[in-house]
N, CA, C and O of each residue as an XYZ file, in Angstrom:
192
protein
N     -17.728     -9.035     -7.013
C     -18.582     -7.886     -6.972
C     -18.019     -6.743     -7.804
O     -18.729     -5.778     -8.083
N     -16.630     -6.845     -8.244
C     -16.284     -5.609     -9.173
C     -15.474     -4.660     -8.173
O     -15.224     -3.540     -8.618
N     -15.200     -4.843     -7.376
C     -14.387     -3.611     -6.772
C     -12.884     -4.421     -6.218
O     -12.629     -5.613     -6.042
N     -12.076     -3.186     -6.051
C     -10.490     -3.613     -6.145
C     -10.214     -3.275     -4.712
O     -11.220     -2.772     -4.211
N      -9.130     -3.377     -3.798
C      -9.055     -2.903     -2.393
C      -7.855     -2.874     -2.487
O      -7.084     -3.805     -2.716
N      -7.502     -1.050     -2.193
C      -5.997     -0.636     -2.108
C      -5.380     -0.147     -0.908
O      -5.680      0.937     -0.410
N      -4.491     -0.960     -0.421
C      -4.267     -0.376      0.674
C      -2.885      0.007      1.175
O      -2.118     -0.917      0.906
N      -2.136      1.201      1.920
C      -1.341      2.202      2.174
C      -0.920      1.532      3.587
O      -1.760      1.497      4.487
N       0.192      1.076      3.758
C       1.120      1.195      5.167
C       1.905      2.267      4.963
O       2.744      2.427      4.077
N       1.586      2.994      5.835
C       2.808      4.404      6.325
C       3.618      3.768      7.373
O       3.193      3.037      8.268
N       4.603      4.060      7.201
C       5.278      3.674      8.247
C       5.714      2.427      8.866
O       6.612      2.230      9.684
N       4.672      1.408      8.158
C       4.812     -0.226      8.825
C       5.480     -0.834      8.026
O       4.701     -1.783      7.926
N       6.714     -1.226      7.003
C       7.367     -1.752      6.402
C       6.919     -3.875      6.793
O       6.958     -4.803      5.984
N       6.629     -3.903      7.989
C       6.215     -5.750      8.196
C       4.774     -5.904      7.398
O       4.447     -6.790      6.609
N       4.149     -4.962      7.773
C       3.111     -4.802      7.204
C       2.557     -5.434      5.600
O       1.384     -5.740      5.384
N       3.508     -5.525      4.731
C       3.667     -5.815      3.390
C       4.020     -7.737      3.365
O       4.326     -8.388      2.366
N       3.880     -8.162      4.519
C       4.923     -9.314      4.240
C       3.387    -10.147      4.116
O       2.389     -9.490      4.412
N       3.225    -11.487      3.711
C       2.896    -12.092      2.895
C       2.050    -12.653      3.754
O       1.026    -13.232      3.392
N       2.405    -12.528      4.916
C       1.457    -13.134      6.091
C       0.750    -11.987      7.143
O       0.059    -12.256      8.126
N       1.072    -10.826      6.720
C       0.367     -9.797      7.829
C      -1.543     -9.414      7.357
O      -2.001     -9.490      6.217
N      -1.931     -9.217      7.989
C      -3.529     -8.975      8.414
C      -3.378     -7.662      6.977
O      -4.579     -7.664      6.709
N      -3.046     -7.100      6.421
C      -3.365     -6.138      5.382
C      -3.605     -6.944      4.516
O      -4.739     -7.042      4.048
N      -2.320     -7.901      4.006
C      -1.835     -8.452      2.452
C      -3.634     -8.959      1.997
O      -4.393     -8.690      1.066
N      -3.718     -9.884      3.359
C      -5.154    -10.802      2.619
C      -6.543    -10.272      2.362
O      -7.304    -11.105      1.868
N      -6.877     -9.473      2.511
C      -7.746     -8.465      1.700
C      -7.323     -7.264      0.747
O      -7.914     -6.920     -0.277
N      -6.580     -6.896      1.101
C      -5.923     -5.686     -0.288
C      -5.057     -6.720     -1.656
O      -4.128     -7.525     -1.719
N      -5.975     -6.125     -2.519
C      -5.818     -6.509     -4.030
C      -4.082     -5.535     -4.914
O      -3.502     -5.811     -5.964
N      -3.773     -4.347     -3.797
C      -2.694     -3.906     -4.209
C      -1.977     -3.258     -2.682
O      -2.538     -2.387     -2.016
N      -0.717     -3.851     -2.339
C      -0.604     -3.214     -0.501
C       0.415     -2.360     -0.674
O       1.481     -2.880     -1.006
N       0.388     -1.096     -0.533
C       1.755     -0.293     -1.055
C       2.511      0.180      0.360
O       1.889      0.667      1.304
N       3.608      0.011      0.354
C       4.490      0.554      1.576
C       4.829      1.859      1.587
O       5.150      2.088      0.421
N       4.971      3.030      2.328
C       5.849      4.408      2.195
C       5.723      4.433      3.390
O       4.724      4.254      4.087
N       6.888      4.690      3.679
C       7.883      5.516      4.760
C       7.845      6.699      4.935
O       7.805      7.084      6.103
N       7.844      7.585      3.963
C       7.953      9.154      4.179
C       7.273      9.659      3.395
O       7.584      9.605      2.205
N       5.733     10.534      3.965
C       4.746     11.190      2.703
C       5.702     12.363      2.624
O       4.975     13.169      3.204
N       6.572     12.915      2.395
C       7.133     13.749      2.097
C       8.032     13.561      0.387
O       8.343     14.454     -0.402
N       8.214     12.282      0.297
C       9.366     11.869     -0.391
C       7.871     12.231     -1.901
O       6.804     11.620     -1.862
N       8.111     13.018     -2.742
C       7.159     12.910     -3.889
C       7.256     11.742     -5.153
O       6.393     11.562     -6.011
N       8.582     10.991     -5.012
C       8.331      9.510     -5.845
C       6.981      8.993     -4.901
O       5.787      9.251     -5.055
N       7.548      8.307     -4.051
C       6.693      7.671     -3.097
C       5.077      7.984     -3.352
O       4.300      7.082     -3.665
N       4.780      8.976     -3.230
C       3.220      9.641     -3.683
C       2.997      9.325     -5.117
O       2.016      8.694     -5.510
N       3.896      9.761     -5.851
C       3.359      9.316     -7.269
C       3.311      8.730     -7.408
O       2.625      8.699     -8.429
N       3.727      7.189     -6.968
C       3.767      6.168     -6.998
C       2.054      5.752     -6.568
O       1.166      5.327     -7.308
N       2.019      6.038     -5.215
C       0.435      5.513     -4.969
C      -0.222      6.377     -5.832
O      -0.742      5.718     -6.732
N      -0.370      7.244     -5.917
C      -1.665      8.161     -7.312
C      -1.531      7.241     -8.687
O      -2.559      6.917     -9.281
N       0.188      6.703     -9.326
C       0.020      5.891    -10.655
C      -1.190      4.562    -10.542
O      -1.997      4.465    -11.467
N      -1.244      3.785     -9.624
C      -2.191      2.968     -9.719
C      -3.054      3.108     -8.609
O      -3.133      2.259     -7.722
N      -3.898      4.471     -8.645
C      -5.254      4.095     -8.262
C      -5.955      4.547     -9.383
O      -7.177      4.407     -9.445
């Protein structure tokens, strides 16, 4: 259908693993720990 699905764990670091309920629908699964940290943010803003 043309659309991409991005999706953000705060805080859940298991979350990312290869078998959790996010991975298999999100087309990109990004982890951060701390919205404070400003790599971390730029990081999710570079690829959306």
């Amino acid at each position: 259908m043309g659309f991409r699905v991005f999706g953000v764990a705060i805080g859940a670091p298991r979350a990312t693993e290869a078998d959790s309920a996010l991975q298999a629908p999100c087309d990109n699964l990004r982890p951060i720990e701390d919205l404070t940290d400003v790599h971390a943010a730029a990081d999710l803003f570079r690829v959306i």
